[in-house]
Every structure is written in C-alpha cells, then in structure tokens.
C-alpha positions in Angstrom: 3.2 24.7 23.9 5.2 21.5 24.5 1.9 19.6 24.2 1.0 21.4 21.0 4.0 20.2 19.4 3.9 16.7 20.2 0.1 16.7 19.1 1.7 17.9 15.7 4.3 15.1 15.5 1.5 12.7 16.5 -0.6 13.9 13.4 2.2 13.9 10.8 2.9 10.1 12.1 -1.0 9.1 11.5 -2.3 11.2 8.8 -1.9 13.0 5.4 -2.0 16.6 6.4 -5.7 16.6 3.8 -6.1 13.0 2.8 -9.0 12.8 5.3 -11.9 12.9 2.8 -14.1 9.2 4.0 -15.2 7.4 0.8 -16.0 4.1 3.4 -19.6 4.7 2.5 -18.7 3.1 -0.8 -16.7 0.1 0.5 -17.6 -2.7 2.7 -14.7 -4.2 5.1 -14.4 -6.3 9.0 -15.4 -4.4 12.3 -13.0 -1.6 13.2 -11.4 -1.0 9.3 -12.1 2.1 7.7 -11.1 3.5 4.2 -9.9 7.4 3.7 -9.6 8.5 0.7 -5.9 10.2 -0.8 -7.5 11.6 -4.0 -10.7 9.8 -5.9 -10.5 12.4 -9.1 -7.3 10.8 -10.8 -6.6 10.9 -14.6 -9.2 7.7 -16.4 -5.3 5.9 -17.1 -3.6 6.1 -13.7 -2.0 2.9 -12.7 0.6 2.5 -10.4 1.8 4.8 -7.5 5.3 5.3 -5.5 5.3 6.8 -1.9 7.6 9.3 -0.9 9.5 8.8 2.9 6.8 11.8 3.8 4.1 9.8 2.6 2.5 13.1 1.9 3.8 13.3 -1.3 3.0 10.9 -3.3 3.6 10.0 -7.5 1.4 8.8 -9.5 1.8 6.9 -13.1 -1.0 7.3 -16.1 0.2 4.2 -18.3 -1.2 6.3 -21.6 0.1 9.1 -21.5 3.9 8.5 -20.0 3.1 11.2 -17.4 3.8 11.0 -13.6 2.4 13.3 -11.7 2.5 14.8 -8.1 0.1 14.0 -5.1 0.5 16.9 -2.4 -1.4 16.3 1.1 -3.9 14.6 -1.0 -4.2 17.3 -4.0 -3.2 16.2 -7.0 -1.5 18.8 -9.1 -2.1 20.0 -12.5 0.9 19.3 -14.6 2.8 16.5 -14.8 6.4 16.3 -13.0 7.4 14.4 -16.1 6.2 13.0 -19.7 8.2 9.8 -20.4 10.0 10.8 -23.9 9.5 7.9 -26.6 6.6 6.6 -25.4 4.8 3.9 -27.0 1.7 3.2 -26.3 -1.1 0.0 -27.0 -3.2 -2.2 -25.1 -0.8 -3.2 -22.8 2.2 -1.0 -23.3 3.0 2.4 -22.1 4.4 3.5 -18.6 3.9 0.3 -16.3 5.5 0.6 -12.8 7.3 2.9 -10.7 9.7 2.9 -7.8 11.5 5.9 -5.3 15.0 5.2 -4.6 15.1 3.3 -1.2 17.6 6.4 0.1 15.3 9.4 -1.2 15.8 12.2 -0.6 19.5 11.8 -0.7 19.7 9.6 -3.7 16.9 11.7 -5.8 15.9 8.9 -8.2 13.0 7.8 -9.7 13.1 4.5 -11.7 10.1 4.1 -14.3 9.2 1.1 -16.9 7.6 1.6 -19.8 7.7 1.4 -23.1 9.5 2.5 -26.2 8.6 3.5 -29.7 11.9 1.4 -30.8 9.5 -1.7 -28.9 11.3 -2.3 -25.8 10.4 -2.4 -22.2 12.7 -0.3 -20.2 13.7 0.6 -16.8 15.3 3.7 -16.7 16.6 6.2 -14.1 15.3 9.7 -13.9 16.4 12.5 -11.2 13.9 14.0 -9.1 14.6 18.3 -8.4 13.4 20.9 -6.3 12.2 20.9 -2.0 12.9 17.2 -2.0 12.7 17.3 1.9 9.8 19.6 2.6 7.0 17.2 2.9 3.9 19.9 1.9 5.8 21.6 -0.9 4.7 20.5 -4.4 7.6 22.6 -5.8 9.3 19.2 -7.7 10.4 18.2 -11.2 11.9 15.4 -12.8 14.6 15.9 -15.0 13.6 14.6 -19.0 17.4 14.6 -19.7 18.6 13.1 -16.4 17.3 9.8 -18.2 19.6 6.8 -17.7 18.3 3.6 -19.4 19.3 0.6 -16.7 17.7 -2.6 -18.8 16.3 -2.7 -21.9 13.9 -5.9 -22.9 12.2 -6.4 -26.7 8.3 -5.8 -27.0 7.2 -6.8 -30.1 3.2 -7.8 -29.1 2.0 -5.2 -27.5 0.8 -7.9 -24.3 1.7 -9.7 -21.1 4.5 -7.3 -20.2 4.5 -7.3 -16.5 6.0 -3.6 -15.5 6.3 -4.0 -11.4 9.6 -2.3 -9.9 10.2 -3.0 -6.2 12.8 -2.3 -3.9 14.2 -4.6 -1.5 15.7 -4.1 1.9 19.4 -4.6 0.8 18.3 -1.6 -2.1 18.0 -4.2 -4.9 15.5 -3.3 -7.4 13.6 -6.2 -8.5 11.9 -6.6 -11.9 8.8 -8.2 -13.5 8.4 -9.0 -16.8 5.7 -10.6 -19.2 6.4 -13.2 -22.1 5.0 -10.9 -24.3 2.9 -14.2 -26.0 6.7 -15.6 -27.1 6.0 -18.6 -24.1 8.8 -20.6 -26.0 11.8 -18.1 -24.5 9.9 -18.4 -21.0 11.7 -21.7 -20.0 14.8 -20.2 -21.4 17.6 -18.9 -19.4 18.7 -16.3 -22.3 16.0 -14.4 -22.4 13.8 -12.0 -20.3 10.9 -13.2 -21.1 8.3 -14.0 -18.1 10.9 -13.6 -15.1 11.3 -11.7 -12.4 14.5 -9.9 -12.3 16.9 -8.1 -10.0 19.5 -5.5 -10.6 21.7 -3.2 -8.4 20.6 0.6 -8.8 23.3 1.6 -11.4 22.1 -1.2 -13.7 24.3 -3.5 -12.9 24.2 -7.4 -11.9 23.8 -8.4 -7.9 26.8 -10.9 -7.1 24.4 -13.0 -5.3 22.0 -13.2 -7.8 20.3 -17.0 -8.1 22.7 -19.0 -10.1 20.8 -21.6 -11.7 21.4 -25.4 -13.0 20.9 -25.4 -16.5 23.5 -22.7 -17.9 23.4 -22.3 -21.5 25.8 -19.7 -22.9 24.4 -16.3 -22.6 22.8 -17.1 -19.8 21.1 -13.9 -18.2 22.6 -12.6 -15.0 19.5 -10.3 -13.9 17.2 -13.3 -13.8 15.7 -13.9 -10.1 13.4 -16.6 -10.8 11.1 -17.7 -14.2 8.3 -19.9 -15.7 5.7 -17.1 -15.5 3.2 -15.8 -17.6 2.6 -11.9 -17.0 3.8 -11.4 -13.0 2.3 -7.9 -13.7 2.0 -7.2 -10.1 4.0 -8.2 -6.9 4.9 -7.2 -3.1 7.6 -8.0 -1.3 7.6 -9.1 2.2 9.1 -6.9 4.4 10.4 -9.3 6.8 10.9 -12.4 4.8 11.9 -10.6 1.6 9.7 -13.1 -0.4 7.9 -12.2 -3.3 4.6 -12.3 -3.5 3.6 -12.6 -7.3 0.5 -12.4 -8.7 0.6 -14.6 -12.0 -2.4 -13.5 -15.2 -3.3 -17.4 -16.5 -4.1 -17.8 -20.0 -7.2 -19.7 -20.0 -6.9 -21.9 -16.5 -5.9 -20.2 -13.4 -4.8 -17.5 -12.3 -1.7 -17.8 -9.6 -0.1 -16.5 -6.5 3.6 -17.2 -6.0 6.0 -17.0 -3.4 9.9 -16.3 -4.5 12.8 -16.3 -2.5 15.0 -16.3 -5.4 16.1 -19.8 -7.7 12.7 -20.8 -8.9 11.1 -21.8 -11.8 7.1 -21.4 -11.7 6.6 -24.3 -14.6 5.1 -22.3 -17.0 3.8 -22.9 -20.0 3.9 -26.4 -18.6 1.6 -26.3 -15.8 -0.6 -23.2 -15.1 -2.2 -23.1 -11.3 -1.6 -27.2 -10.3 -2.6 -28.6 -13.5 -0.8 -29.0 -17.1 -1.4 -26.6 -19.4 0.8 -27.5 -22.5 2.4 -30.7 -21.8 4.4 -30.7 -24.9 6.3 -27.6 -23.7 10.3 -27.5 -22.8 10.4 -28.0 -18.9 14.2 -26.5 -17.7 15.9 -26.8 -14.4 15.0 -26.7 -11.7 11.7 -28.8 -10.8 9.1 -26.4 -10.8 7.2 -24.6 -7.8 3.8 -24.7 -7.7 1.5 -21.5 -6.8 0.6 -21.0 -3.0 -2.7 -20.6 -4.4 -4.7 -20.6 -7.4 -8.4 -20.1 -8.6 -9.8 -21.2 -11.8 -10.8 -18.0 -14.4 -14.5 -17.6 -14.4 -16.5 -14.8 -15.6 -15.1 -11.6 -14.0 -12.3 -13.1 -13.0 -9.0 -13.1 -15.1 -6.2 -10.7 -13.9 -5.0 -11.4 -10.5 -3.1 -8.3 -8.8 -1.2 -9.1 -5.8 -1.3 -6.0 -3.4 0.5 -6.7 -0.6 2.6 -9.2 1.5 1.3 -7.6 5.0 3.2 -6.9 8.1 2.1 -4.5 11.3 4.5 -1.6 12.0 3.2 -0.4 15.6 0.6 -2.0 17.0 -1.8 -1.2 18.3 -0.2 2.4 18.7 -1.1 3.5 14.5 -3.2 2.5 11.4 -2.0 -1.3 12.0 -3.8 -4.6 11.3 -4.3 -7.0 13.6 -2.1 -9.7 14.8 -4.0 -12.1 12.8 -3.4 -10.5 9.4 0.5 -9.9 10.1 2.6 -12.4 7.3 -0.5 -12.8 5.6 -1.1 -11.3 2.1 -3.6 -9.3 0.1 -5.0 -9.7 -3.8 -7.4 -8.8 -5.9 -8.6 -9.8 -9.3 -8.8 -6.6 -11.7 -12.2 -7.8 -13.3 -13.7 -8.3 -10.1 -13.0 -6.1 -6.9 -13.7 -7.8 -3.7 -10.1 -7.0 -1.9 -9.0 -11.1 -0.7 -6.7 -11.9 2.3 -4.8 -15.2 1.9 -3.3 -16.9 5.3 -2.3 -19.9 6.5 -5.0 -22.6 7.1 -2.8 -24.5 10.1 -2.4 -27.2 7.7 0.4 -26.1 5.6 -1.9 -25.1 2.7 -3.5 -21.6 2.2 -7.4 -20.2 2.6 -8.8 -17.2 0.2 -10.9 -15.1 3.2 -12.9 -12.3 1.1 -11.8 -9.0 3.5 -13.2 -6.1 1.6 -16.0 -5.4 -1.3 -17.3 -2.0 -3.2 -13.8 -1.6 -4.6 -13.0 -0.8 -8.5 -10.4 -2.3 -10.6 -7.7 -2.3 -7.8 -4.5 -1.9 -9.4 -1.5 -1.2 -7.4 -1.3 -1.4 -3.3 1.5 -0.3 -1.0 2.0 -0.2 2.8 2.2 2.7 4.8 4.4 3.9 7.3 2.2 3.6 9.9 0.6 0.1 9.2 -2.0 1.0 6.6 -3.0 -0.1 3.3 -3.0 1.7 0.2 -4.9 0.9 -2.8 -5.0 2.6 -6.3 -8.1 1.7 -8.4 -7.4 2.1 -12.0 -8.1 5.4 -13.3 -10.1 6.8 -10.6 -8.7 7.0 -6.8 -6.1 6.0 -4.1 -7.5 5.1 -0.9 -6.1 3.5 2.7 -7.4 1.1 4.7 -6.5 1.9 8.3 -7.6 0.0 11.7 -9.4 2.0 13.7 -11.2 -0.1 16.5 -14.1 1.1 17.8 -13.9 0.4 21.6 -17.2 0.8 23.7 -16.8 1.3 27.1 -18.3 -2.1 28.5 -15.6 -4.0 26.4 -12.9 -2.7 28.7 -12.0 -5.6 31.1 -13.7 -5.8 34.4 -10.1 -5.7 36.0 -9.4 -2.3 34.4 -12.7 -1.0 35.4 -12.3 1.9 37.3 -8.5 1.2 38.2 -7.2 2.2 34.9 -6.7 5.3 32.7 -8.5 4.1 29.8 -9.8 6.5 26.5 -12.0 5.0 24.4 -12.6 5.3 20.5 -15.5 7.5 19.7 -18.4 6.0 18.1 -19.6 6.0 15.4 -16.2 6.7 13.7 -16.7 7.6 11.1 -19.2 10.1 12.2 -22.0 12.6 10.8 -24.4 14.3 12.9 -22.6 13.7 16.6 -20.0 11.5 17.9 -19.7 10.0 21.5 -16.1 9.6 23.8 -16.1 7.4 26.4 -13.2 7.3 29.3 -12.5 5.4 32.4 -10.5 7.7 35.1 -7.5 5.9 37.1 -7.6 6.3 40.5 -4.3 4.5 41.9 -2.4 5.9 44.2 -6.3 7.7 45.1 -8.1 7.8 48.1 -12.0 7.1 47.6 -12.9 10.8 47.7 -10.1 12.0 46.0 -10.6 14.1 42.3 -8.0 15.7 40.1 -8.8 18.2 37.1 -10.1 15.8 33.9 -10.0 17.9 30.6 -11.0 16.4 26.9 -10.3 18.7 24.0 -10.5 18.1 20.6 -7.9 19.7 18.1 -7.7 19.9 14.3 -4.6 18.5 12.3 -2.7 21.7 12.5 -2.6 21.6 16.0 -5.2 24.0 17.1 -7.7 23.8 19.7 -11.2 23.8 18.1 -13.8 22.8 21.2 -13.4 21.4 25.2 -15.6 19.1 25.9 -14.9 18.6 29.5 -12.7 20.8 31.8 -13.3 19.9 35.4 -12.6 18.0 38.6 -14.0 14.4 38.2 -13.4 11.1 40.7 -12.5 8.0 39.6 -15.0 6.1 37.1 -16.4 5.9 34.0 -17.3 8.6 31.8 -18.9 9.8 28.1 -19.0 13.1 26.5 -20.7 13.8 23.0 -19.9 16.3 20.5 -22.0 17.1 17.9 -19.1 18.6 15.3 -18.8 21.8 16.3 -16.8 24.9 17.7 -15.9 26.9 21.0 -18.6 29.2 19.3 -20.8 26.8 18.4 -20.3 27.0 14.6 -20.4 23.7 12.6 -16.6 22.3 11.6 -15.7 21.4 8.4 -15.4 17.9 7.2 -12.0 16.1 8.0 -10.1 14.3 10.3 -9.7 15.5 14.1 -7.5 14.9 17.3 -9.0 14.7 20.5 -6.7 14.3 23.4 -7.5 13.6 27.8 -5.5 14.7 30.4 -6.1 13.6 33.9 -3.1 15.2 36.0 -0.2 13.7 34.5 -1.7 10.8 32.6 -2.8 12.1 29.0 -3.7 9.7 26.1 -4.6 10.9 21.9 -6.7 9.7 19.8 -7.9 10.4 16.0 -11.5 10.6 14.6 -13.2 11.6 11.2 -16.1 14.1 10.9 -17.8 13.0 7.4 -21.1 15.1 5.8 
C-alpha cells in the first residue's frame, strides 16, 4: 500500500494525469528528448497559455475571440471559463497574454491583456471561482464582473502591440508593449509605447522601479526598460530574473534582449547592431545592443522568445541537461525550427538549431519538473521532456555488476515491444548469494497492469521485454506507464510511453 502511494505521488510529479498522447513522430529533436503532447485539437486562434500550480490545469487564450478556456488532464473543455467583455478585435488586437497570480490558489486572479473597443490595450484583473485546489476538477469560472482594469494604454493602429504578462519572483507583474507604428513616443519617457513595464498586482507602481536619467515631466513610473519595437514575447529567468525579449524588426533584424531593468534598446535608431533611422531622437541612457540578432529573410520575421531555461531536479525529472541550464530558447513564428542560444566561451552568443517539425510556436513556459512547453498557434500545446535512453553497456565498467542500476527502456517511445535492462547490486553479497528481483509495470493511477520478473536472481546484468500488454495477456491502451524494480530493499521508478 505504502508503495502504491508513493508511485502515485511520483506520477503526479512527472506527468499530466492524460497528457500522454506522443506527437514526437512529427518533431525532430537531440538524443534522449521527446515531445508529449497536452492537447493538439485547440481552437484555429489560440495563443498564449498560463499554467496552473497543478500543472494539470491549464488556461488557454484564443486572441479572436476574447475567450479563455480550460485545459483538464489534457482535455480541453467545451465552453469558455470567460469571454473578455469589450473586445476588439483586428489583425493584431484582441486578447494577447495571460498570467496566474504567483499565489494561486489563495490569491484567485487571473490577469489578461487585450484589447478594447474604446482602442486601448489593457491589463485587467479577473477572479478565478469554483475547486480552485482540486487539480482534476474542471468545475472553474471566471467572474465577467470581477473585472478590475490595472493599466490602460491607447491602440489606435491595430499593430505592434506586444501583449506578454509575466510574473516575477518578488510577484511583480511585468508588461510588454508594442509602439503601435507611433516609433516617435518609443524614445519617449511619457508614453507606453514599445516598453516593457512592471507594476505591483493592485495596479500600482513598484518603489524600485528603474529611475531613469532623462526625466521629463510626466514621466511614466511603470516603465522597466524602452527602445523596442513590438517585444511581443518574453521569459524571464528564473534565477537571474532577466528578461529575455524577443524584439519583431521592421525590415532589418529581428532581436533578442536581455533586461535587468534601466535600459534603453536604441530603437528606432538602431535595429539588431546596425542603424536603422539615424535621424531619430536617441534619449538617455546609451543604448544596449541585442544579445543576438539575425537579419529577416524569407520565412523569417517574427521572433518569439520561449524561454530563459533553468533545470529543476536533475537528473531525477523531465530536466535538461547541464549544458542547456542559463541558456535560452526562440523561435521565429514564420519559420519553426525551435533555436537554443548559449554562450560561445567568448563573451558573445551561438544560435544552435535544437528542434524542427514544429508549427508557428507561439507561447512557451517551463514546467514544474524541468520540461518545456510550447503552444503552436491555433493548433496544439506540447512538452519537451528529457528522457535519456540508457543502454546497458553505457553504464560504467566500475558500476558493472557492483551497483543497483535500472536502465531506460528502449525504444522509448515505443510501439510493438519495449526492452528493460537492469544491473543487480550485490554489496554486502557473497558470490552465491540471491535475493528476490521483481519488475512490474503500473499504469498512472497506480495499478498493477503486468510483472515482468518475480524471482530470485544473483548479482549481474539483466533485460526483460514487454510487448504492451496485460497479466491476461490483453493489448494496453496507448499512454504513459510506470515500471518500478525492487531488489530487497533497493527499489528504483522509472516512466515510459506506449504509442500505436
């Protein structure tokens, strides 16, 4: 029994209790990375996405029609929590960006920009009803009168509004925001035109907000940094706290930025490293040039940035490896190859191509476990996880048969059969020594579906296959699946994915 439970905390802490449905035949990425798929039948306008703490729940924006609407264990359900009153929408108006309160479920917010028939952008506050803790009930609704406008900005052009809301980890909501084509207010302290801003969660201005060294009267206090075209996506670091800030180019380049707060990006001045209109108005401070920048080509000409990457617990969950921790992930709408963007050594930055056969990523987020979420436009939201495959003569010579070792089955994914490989410890053995080896596989829930091996074994190395199906011998369903070996009092758990 005790096992049982702690199999079903292990599967909450790795999985979606049903987002186990494989779409990596569709997607090319490195050795050991894998993509599940959430939910790949989303409305043709959805665009942005906001985890819940449960991670099972999960909201999702459709810019058109001003509706967000519920993910549950990967089903997306039917009718929207909410349809954002006084919507406008046009090209590239409508409901942008979405954020969860950083204290959720106790603080039952959710914070939305989008547009307004009177032609403003705004940021407003909406409260979130029903079983806000129970991670598999869909029973939720957001209050249309709860609505609480925090920061209203003019749209007059329809374009270049930005729309991204992120949290920070001192629960400051950070802002970005398009020059809606007016690029004479961008280098202009009193507007909100192509900035990133940063508010407190009642609407209010942060004390410690940048303060900057031109200061015309009527200077903006929610301003966070400026000089940027249409910063319509951005991550932030969640060690650093910088910004990561993908910047849509006009005809040149299109930029990545990094903000810690105080900077001014140099636009309409320079765009990428060159200049762009040299007879524009150039404020205070000097500017700061992109961490990287490639020209606009054909099929390239909206950068998103996904996601300023950091592990949580490797290699114990979905986690990268150590050579993609501080390093940072974007894509280019037009595009879809998925890049990764590290340090080259030298103080500059390389562009390393990490994943193809995606469309029109959108809107990225990290998961609680280490993995990657990605929301193509209009069509599904997926997650890269890490999921090394480990064959049995990669296990070091020194461990070989002295330590307790489970392998990753492979192939995983798998179709027709699936093979688990195990090395047996035997310190504290003598050479003819054997103690009782068992390898069950469970489903998600928790139940027992099939034992592959339930009998005294000696130290050494070992396989078992299993070809996808029950006790009885009856074919399993598709989906994701536990498999767990005890040898006396050592016991180690891993996960796999049956796919037809």
């Amino acid at each position: 029994m005790m096992f049982k439970v702690q199999l079903k905390a292990l599967t909450v802490s790795i999985s979606l209790l049903l987002c186990y449905y494989l779409s990596a035949h569709a997607q090319t990425l490195p050795e050991g990375f894998s993509v599940i798929g959430i939910n790949e039948s989303l409305d043709g306008d959805a665009t942005g996405f906001a985890l819940l703490p449960d991670e099972q729940r999960i909201l999702v924006i459709n810019y058109q029609k001003g509706e967000v609407k519920l993910i549950t264990n990967g089903i997306l359900k039917s009718q929207p929590l909410l349809t954002v009153p006084d919507l406008l929408f046009s090209s590239e108006q409508g409901l942008l960006g979405i954020a969860i309160d950083p204290d959720f479920p106790n603080s039952n917010y959710v914070y939305l920009f989008h547009t307004r028939k009177d032609s403003t952008n705004n940021v407003s506050r909406f409260t979130v009803e029903g079983d806000l803790a129970d991670p598999n009930s869909d029973n939720l609704s957001i209050d249309v009168g709860s609505q609480q406008i925090l920061i209203q900005m003019p749209d007059t052009l329809k374009f270049h509004n930005g729309g991204t809301l992120r949290f920070g980890n001192d629960k400051t909501l950070y802002i970005s925001h398009g020059d809606d084509v007016h690029t004479d207010f961008i280098q202009n302290l009193t507007t909100l035109y192509g900035k990133i801003l940063r508010i407190n969660r009642d609407g209010s201005i942060p004390e410690d907000n940048p303060t900057f060294p031109s200061e015309p009267e009527g200077k903006r206090g929610e301003i966070f940094a400026f000089g940027l075209r249409n910063p319509f996506r951005f991550s932030i670091d969640p060690e650093t706290q910088q910004l990561f800030i993908g910047d849509v180019g006009t005809t040149l380049f299109e930029e990545l930025n990094l903000s810690s707060g105080g900077e001014n990006f140099g636009y309409p001045r320079y765009e990428g490293f060159e200049v762009f209109r040299p007879e524009a108005e150039l404020i205070p401070p000097d500017p700061v040039f992109p961490i990287f920048a490639y020209p606009q080509e054909r099929g390239s000409s909206a950068v998103i940035a996904l996601a300023a990457y950091r592990q949580k617990d490797f290699p114990n969950d979905s986690s990268f490896p150590e050579e993609y921790d501080g390093t940072f992930f974007f894509a280019d709408f037009f595009s879809g190859p998925i890049y990764n963007l590290r340090p080259d050594g030298e103080g500059g930055w390389t562009r390393i191509e990490f994943a193809s056969g995606f469309t029109r990523p959108v809107d990225a987020a990290l998961g609680s476990d280490g993995s990657l979420y990605i929301l193509e436009f209009g069509r599904a939201l997926k997650k890269i996880v890490f999921d090394p495959v480990t064959h049995v003569e990669d296990i070091p010579s020194a461990q070989r048969p002295e330590a307790f070792f489970l392998s990753q089955n492979h192939p995983n994914p798998f179709n027709l059969s699936t093979t688990i490989r195990f090395s047996l410890d035997a310190r504290d053995l003598g050479p003819a020594e054997t103690r009782r080896a068992t390898l069950t596989v469970y489903n998600i829930s928790g139940n027992e579906v099939v034992t592959l091996l339930d009998e005294p074994l000696a130290p050494g190395i070992y396989a078992r296959t299993w070809g996808g199906k029950n006790q009885q011998g009856k074919v399993v369903s598709t989906g994701l699946y536990i498999y767990n070996l005890r040898y006396g009092d050592l016991s180690q758990t891993k996960k796999m994915i049956l796919q037809k």
